[in-house]
SEMI-456117 format. One record per residue: residue in three letters; x, z, y of N, C-alpha, C in turn. Coordinates in steps of 0.1 Angstrom, whole numbers, plus 5000, padded with zeros to 4 digits. Layout:
% residues N
ALAXZYXZYXZY
...
% end
This chain:
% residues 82
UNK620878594128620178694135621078824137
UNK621778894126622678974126623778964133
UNK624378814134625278794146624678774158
UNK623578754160623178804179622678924182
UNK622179004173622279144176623979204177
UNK624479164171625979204172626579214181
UNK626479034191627178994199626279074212
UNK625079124211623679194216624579354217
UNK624979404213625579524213626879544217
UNK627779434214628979464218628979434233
UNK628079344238627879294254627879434261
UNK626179484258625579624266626479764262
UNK627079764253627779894253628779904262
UNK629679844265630679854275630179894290
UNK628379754290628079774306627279974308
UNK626980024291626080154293627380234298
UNK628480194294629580324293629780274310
UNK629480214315630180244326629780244336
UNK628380294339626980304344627180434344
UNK627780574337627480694342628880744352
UNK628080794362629080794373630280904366
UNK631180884372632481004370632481124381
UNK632781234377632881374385633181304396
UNK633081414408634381394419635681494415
UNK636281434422637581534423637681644434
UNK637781784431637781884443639381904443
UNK639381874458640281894459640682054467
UNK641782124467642382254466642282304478
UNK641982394482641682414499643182434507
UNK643282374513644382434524644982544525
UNK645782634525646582704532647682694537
UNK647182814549648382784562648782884566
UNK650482914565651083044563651483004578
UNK651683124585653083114602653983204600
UNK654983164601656283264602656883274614
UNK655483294622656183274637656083434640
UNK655583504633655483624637656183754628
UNK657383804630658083884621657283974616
UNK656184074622655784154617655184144603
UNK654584024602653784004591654683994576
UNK656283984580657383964563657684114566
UNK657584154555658684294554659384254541
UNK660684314541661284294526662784344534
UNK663984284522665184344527665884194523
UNK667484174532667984074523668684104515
UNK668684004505669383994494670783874492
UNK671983934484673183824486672783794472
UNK673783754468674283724454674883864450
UNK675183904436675584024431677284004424
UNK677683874425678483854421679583804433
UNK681283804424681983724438681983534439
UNK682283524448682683384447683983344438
UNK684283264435685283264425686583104430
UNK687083114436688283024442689182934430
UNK689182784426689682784416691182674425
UNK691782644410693082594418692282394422
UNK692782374429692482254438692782154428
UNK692282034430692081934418693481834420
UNK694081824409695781724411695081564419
UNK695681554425696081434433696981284422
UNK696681224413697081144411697481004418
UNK698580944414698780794422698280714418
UNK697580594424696980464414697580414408
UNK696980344395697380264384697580114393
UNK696880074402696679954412698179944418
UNK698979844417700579844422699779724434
UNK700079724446699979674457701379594461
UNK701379444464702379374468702579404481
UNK703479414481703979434501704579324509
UNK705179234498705779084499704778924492
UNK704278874496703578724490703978634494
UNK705678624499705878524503706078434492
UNK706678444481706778384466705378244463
UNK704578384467702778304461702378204472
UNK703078254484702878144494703478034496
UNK704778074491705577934492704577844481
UNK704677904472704377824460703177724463
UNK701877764473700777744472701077614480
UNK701877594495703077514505702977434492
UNK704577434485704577314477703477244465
UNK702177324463700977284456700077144462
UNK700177174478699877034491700176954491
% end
């Protein structure tokens, strides 16, 4: 009896929890700025307060990769492999 009241409660609690509706979500109202009209910004511009700063250009190293300019060797070789 204790086990079908059990199995009696573990059933209906999940279906009570999920029977009460959830809020809605409000969502944030709109705003909509135009910057089509200058009058409406006033202010001043602003730069940076500092200079730019120029450094020396980064070294140009040569590849470690050595590139053949000649295969005739590997070619022949591949010729007498036929």
């Amino acid at each position: 009896m204790r086990f079908l009241a059990l199995c009696l409660a573990l059933v209906t609690v999940p279906a009570l929890a999920q029977s009460q509706p959830k809020p809605a979500a409000k969502k944030p109202p709109v705003q909509k700025v135009d910057f089509n009209d200058p009058d409406l910004i006033n202010g001043t511009l602003q730069g940076p307060d500092g200079e730019v700063v120029v450094g020396k250009p980064r070294p140009v190293f040569e590849s470690f990769k050595l590139v053949r300019d000649n295969f005739n060797d590997k070619l022949m070789a591949s010729v007498d492999e036929m």
